[in-house]
C-alpha positions in Angstrom: 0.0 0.0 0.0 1.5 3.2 -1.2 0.9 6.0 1.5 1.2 9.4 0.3 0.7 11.8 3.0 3.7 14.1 4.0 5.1 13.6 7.4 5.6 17.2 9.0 7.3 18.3 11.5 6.3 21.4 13.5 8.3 23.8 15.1 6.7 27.2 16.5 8.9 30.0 16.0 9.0 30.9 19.8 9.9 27.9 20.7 13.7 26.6 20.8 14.6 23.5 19.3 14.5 20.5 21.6 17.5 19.2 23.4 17.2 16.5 21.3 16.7 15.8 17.5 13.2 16.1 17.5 10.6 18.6 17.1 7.6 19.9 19.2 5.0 18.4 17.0 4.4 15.8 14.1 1.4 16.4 11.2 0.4 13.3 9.1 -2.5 13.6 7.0 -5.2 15.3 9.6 -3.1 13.9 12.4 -1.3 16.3 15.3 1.2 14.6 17.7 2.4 17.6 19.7 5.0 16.3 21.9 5.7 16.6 25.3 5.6 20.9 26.3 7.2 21.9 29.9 7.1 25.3 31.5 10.0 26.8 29.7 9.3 30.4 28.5 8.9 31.0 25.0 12.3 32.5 23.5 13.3 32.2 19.7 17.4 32.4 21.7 19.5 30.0 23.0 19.5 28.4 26.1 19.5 28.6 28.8 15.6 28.2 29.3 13.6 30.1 31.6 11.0 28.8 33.3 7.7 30.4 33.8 8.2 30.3 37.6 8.7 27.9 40.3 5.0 26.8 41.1 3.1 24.2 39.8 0.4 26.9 38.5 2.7 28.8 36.9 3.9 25.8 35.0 0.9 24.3 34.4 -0.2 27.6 32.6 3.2 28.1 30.1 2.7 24.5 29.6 -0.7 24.5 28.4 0.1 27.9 26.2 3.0 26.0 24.7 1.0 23.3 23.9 -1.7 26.2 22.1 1.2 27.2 20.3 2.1 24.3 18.6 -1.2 23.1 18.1 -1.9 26.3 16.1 1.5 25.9 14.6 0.1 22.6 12.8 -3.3 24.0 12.3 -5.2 22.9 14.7 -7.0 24.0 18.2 -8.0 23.0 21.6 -11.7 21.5 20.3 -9.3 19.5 17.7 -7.5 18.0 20.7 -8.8 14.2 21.6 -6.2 12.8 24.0 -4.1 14.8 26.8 -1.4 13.3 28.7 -0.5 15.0 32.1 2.5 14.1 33.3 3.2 15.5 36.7 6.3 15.1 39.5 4.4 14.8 42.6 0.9 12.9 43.6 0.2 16.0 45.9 -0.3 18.5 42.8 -3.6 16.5 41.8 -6.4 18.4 43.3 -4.3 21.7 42.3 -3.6 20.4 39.0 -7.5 19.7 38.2 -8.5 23.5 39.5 -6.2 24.8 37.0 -7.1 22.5 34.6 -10.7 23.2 35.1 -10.8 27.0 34.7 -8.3 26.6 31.7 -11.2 24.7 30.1 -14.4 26.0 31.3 -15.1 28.2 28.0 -14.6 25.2 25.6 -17.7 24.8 24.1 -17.0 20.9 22.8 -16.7 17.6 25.2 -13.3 17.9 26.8 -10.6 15.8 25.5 -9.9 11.8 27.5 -7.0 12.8 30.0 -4.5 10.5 31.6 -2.6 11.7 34.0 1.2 10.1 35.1 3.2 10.3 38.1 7.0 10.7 36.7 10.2 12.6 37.2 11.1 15.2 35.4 14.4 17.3 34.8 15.2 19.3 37.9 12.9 22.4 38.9 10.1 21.2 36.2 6.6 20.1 38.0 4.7 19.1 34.7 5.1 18.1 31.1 1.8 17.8 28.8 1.7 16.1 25.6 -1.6 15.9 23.2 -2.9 14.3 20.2 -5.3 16.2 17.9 -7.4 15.3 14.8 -7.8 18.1 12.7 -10.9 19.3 10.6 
């Protein structure tokens, strides 16, 4: 079976490149893999990276933007978005996590997207990583 669709990778322009050799997001076809977004600041320099601040709101919050960013980057938005993975440093952020969560979502007009959310460790000083799947159109 010849497929013809056009693996793409997407890179906003505020973000820097990854530490490693691969990009923020992926397009295939109506497809949107955005990788895994931390609090990092947006900055089109060098490193070193700036984090949005120490708490886990203030993290949450970048995160989620940077995850806007590259979902409008590869054409897509938050009611295209059907799986979000929450990956979070400490069990005790939960109930914090879901406030923030909540308000962040409470204008979206379709059903929210499924959410899973894992207990992990992350590079010193970061609190959460968030990664998302979108179909778009």
């Amino acid at each position: 079976m010849n497929n013809t669709l056009t693996k793409t990778a997407i890179m906003p322009p505020t973000h820097n490149a990854p530490s490693a050799a691969f990009p923020h997001g992926v397009r295939k076809g109506n497809i949107l893999q955005v990788g895994g977004q931390v609090g990092y600041l947006p900055t089109n320099i060098a490193p070193p990276r700036t984090l949005a601040g120490p708490d886990l709101r203030e993290q949450a919050l970048q995160t989620l933007a940077n995850v806007k960013a590259v979902l409008e980057e590869g054409g897509a938005r938050w009611e295209d978005v059907m799986m979000l993975r929450i990956y979070l440093t400490d069990r005790a952020h939960s109930a914090e996590f879901n406030e923030i969560y909540n308000q962040y979502f409470a204008d979206l007009q379709e059903p929210q997207a499924a959410r899973a959310t894992i207990y992990v460790g992350l590079p010193a000083r970061l609190l959460i990583e968030i990664d998302a799947l979108a179909v778009v159109g």
